[in-house]
C-alpha positions as CSV (number, residue, x, y, z in Angstrom):
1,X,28.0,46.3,1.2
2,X,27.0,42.6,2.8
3,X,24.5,43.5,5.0
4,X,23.3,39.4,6.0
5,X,23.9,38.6,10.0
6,X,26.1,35.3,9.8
7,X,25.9,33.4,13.0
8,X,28.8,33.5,15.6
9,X,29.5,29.9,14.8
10,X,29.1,29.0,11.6
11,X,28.5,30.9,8.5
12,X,25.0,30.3,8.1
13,X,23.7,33.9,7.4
14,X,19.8,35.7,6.4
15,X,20.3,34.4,2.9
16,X,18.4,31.4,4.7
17,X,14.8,32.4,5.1
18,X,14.3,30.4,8.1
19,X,17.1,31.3,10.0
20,X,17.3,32.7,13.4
21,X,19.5,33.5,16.3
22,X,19.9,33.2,20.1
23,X,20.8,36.0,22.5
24,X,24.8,34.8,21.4
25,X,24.4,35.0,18.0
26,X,24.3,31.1,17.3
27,X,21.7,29.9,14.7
28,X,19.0,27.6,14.9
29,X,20.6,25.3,12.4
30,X,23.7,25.1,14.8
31,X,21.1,24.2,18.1
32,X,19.4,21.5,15.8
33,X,23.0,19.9,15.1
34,X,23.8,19.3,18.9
35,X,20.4,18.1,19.3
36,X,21.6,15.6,16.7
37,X,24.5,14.9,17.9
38,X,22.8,13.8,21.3
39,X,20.4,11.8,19.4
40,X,22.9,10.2,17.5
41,X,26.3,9.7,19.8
42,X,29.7,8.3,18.1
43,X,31.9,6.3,19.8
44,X,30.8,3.0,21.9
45,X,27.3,4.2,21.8
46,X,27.3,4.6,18.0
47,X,29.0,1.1,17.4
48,X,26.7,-0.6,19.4
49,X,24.0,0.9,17.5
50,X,25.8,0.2,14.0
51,X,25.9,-3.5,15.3
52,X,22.0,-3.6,15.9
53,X,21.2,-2.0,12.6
54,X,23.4,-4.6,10.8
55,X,22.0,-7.6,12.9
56,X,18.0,-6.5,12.1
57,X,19.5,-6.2,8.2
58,X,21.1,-9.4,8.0
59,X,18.2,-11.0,9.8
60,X,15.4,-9.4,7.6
61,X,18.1,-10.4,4.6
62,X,18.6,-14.0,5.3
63,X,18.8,-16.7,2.5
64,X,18.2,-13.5,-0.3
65,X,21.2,-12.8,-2.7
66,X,20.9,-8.5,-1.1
67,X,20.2,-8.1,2.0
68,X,20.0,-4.2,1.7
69,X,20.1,-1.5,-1.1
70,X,22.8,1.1,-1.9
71,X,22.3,4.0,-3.5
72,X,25.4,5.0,-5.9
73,X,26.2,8.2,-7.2
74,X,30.1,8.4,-7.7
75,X,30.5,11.0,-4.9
76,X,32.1,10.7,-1.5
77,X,29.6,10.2,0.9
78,X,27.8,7.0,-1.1
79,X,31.1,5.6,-1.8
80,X,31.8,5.9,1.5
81,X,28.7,4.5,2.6
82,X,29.1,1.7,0.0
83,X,32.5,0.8,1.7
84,X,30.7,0.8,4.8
85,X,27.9,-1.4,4.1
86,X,30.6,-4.1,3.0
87,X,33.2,-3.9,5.5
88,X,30.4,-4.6,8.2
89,X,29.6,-8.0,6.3
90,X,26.3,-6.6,4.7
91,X,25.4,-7.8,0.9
92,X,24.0,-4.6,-0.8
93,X,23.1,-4.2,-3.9
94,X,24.6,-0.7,-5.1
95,X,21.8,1.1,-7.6
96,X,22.7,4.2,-9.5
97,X,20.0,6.8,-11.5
98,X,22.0,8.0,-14.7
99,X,19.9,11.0,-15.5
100,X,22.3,11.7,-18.6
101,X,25.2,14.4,-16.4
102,X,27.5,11.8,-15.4
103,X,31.0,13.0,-15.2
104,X,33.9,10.6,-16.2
105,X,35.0,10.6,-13.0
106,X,31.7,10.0,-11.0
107,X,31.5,7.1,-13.6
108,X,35.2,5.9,-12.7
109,X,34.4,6.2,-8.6
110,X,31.1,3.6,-9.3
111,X,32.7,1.0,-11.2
112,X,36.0,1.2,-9.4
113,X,34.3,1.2,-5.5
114,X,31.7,-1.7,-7.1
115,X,34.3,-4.0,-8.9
116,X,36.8,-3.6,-6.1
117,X,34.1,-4.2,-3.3
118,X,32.5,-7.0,-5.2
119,X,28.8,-5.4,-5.0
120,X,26.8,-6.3,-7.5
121,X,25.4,-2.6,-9.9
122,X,22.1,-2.1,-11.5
123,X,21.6,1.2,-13.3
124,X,18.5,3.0,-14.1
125,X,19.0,4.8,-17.4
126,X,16.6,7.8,-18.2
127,X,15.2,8.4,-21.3
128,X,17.5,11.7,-21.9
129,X,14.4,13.5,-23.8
130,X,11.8,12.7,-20.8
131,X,14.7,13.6,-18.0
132,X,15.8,16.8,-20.0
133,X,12.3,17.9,-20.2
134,X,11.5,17.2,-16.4
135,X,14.7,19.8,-15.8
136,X,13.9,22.3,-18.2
137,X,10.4,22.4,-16.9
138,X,11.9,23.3,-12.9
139,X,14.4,26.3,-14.7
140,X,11.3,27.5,-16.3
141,X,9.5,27.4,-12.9
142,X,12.0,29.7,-12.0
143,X,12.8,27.9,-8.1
144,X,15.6,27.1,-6.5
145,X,14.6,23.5,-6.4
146,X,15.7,22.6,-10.2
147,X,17.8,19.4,-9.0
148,X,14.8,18.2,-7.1
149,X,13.9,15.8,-10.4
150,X,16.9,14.1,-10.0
151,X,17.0,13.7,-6.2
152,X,12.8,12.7,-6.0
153,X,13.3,9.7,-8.9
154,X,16.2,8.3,-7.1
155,X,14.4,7.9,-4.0
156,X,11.5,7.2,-6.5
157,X,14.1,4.5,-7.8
158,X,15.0,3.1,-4.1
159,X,11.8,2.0,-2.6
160,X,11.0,0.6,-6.4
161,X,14.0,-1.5,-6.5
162,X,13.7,-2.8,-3.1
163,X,9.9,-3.7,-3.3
164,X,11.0,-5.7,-6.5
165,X,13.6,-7.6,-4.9
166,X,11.9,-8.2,-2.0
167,X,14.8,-6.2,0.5
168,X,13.5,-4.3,3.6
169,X,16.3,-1.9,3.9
170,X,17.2,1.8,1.7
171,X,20.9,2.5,3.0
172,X,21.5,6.3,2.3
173,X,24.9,8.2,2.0
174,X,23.5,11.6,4.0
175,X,25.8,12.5,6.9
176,X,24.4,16.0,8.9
177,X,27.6,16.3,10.2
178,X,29.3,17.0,7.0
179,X,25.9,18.0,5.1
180,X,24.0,19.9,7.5
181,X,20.5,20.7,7.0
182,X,19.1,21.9,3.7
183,X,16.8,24.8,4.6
184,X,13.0,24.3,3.1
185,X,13.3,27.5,1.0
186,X,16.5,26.8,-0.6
187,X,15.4,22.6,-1.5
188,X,11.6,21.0,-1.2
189,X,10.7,18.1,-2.7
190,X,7.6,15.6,-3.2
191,X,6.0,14.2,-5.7
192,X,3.3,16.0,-6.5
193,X,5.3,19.1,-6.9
194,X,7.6,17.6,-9.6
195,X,4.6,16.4,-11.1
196,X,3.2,19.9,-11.2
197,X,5.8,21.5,-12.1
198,X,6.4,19.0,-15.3
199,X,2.9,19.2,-15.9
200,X,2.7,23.3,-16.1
201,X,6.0,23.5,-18.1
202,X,6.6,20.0,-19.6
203,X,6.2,18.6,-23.1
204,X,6.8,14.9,-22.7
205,X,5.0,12.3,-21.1
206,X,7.3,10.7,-18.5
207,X,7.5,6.9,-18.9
208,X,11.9,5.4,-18.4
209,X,11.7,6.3,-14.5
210,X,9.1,6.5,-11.7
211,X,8.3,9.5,-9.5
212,X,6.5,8.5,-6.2
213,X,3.5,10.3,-5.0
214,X,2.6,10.2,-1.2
215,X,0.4,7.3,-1.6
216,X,3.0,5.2,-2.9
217,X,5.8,6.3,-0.1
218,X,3.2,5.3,2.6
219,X,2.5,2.0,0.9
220,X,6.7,1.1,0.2
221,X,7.5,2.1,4.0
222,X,4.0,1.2,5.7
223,X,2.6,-1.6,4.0
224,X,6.0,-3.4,2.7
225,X,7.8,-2.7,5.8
226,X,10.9,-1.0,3.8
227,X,12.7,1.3,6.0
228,X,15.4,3.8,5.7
229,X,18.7,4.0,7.0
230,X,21.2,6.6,7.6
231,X,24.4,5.0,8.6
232,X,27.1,7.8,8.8
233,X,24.7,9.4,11.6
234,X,26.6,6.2,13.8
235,X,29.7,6.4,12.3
236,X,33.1,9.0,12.8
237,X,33.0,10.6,9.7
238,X,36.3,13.1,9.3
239,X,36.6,13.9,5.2
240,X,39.7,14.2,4.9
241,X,40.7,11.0,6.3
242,X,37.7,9.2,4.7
243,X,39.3,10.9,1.5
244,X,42.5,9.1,2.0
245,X,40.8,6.0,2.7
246,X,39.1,5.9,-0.6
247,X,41.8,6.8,-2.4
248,X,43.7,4.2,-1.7
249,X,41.6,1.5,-1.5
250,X,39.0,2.4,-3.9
251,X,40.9,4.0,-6.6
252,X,38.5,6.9,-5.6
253,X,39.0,10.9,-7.1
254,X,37.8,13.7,-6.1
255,X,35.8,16.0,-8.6
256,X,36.0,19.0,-6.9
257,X,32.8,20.7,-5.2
258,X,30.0,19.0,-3.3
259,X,27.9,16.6,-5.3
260,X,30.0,18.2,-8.3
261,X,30.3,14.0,-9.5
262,X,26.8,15.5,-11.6
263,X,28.0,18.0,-14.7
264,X,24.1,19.7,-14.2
265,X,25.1,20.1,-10.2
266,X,28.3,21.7,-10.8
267,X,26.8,24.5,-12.8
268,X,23.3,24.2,-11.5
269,X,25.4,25.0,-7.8
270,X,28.2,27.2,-8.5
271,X,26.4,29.7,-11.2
272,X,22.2,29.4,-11.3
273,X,22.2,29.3,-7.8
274,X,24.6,32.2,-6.9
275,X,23.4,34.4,-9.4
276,X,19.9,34.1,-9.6
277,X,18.9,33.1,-6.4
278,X,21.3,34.6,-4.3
279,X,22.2,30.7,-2.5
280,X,25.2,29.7,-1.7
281,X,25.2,25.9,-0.8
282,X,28.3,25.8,0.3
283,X,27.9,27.5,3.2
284,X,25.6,24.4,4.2
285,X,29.1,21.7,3.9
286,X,30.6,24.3,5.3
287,X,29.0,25.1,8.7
288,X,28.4,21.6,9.7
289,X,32.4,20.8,9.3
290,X,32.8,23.5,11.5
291,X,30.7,22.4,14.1
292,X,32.6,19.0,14.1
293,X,35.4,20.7,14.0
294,X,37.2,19.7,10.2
295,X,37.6,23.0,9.0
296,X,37.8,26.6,11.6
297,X,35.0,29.4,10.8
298,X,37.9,31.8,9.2
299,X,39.1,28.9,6.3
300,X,35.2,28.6,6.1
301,X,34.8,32.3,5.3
302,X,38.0,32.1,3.4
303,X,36.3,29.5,1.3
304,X,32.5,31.3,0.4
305,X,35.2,34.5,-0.6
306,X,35.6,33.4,-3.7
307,X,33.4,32.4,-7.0
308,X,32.6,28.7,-6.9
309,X,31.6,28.8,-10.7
310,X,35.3,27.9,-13.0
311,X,33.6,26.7,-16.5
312,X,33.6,29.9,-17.7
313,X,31.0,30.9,-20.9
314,X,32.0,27.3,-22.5
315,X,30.8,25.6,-19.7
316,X,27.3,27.7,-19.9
317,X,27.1,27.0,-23.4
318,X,27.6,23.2,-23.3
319,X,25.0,23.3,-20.6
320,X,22.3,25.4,-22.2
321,X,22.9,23.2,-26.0
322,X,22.7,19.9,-24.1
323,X,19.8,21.2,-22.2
324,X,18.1,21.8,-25.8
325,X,17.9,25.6,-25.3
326,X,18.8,28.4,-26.6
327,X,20.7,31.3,-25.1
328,X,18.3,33.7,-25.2
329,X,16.0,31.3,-23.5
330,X,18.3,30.3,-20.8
331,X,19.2,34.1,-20.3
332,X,15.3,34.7,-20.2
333,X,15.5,32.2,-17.5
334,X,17.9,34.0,-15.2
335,X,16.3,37.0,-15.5
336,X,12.7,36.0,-14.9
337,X,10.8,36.7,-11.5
338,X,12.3,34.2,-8.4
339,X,9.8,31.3,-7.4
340,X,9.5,29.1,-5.0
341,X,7.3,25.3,-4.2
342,X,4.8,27.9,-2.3
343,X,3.8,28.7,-6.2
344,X,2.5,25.2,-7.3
345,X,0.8,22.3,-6.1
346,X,2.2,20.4,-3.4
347,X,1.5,17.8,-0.3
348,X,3.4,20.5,2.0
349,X,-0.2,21.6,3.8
350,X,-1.0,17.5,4.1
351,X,2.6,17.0,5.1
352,X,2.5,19.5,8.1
353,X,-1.5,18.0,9.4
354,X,0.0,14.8,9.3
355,X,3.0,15.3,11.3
356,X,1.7,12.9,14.8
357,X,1.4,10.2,12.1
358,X,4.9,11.0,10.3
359,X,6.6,11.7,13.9
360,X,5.2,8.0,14.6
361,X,6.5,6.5,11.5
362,X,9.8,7.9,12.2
363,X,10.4,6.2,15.7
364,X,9.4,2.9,13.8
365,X,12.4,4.4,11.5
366,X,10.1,4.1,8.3
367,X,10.6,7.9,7.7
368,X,14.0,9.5,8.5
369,X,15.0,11.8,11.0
370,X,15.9,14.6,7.6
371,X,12.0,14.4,6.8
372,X,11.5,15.9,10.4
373,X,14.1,18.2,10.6
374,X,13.4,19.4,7.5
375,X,9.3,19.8,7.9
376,X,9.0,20.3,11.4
């Protein structure tokens, strides 16, 4: 019998460790959304706000070949974001991390969106050995945080690019209103953590891709001035119709789940997740449709019902051989004790005594308004 209290508006639940509820029932993830949504208004508000970001971007880019960076990954809210960026007369440069889990189609989306939109690619390739060690070494850490490598080196990968080409603005494809908020327990990330982590369970030495300690975040947004911009928080974002859009004028396709453009996501999401921590991220895409209103809280429900996980034992064992293990190892895995960050080194104690200096970096937009929500 389910025994987790899901909140009377979304479907948020006490699988989050963080969650709570007012007198109604409604979580604190849902309060934190209308406080975002006041923060960030659409409509004449948002596209006056749009038109100041680009001005300050244009301005900052003048007489360079980019005047901002892109990141790329294939899926639907950077493509989208991409798109974006152009229509509003920007010059990005689009920059994608291949980590070695491309799917065909997340391929397909980036040169089809880049070709079409005339946006020049670079791509960082990883050394598959040092990436696939970095992985292996978060499953044998046993957290929920084993996709952290590949999210940490392509914000690693950002600031790097942009300091090198001299461009003061990161454009990123996050969007809370389709997103939502990723709870602490479920996803933390820094550097030193990935650092520990590979150093505790890794075997290679780490050399075809950066990962960025504090120092060098503080330096990249403090002393170069490079800050980071979340344009979808401005901009109406309804998926469906954003679907459509791509579709037809990007040659776009959809590859199923949420961030599912990644092979490692699509399993890391719909089976290690589910089954060994008990985490169901879709309820996070979920809740914050329903809150704008995309999706009703019963299709929602309807949704979470049933497995997310379709590959079946071939799709584990093409994982687990690419991964370089073997089956009993991966098995060994799944059943070993549940960890979280709190069990290695990490800049969270730093990270919460410096929030006054963090909270100020964020009004100069240097740090974005996820780092708060998500540490404070």
């Amino acid at each position: 019998m389910n025994s987790n209290i899901v909140c009377s508006k979304c479907i948020l639940d006490t699988t989050i460790e963080e969650i709570e509820f007012d007198s109604n029932g409604v979580c604190n993830y849902c309060h934190t959304h209308e406080m975002m949504e006041k923060k960030f208004p659409l409509g004449q508000e948002g596209d006056a706000t749009v038109n100041k970001i680009v001005a300050k971007i244009k301005e900052k880019g003048k007489n360079k070949k980019y005047d901002c960076i892109v990141g790329v990954s294939g899926g639907r809210d950077s493509t989208y974001t991409l798109y974006k960026a152009v229509k509003l007369g920007l010059r990005p440069l689009a920059v994608h991390f291949d980590n070695g889990w491309n799917s065909d189609i997340a391929v397909k989306n980036i040169n089809n969106a880049t070709r079409i939109l005339n946006v020049d690619l670079e791509t960082i390739v990883a050394d598959w050995e040092e990436f696939k060690d970095l992985q292996v070494s978060f499953l044998k850490a046993s957290v929920s945080d084993a996709e952290v490598p590949t999210d940490w080196v392509i914000f690693s990968i950002l600031f790097e690019t942009a300091k090198k080409i001299g461009v003061k603005y990161i454009i990123h494809g996050h969007s809370f209103r389709t997103e939502g908020s990723t709870p602490l327990s479920w996803t933390y990330m820094d550097g030193k953590y990935v650092k520990s982590v590979h150093r505790i369970f890794g075997k290679k030495k780490i050399k075809s891709f950066p990962i960025m300690n504090m120092f060098s975040f503080f330096k990249y947004s403090i002393f170069y001035r490079i800050k980071q911009v979340r344009l979808l928080y401005h901009i109406s974002y309804d998926e469906k119709k954003v679907f459509k859009l791509m579709q037809d004028e990007l040659g776009w396709q959809d590859y199923g789940g949420k961030h599912f453009e990644s092979a490692y996501t699509s399993i890391f999401q719909s089976y290690i997740l589910m089954n060994k921590f008990n985490i169901d991220k879709r309820k996070l895409h979920l809740s914050a449709l329903i809150r704008c209103n995309q999706v009703t809280r019963d299709e929602a429900l309807l949704k979470i019902s049933s497995d997310p996980f379709v590959g079946g034992e071939k799709q584990i064992k093409f994982t687990v051989k690419k991964l370089g293990l073997k089956m009993s190892e991966f098995e060994e895995i799944m059943s070993s004790e549940v960890k979280s960050y709190k069990d290695y080194p990490t800049y969270y104690s730093l990270i919460k005594k410096l929030e006054k200096p963090i909270r100020f970096a964020n009004k100069l937009n240097l740090v974005p308004d996820s780092v708060i929500n998500k540490y404070y």
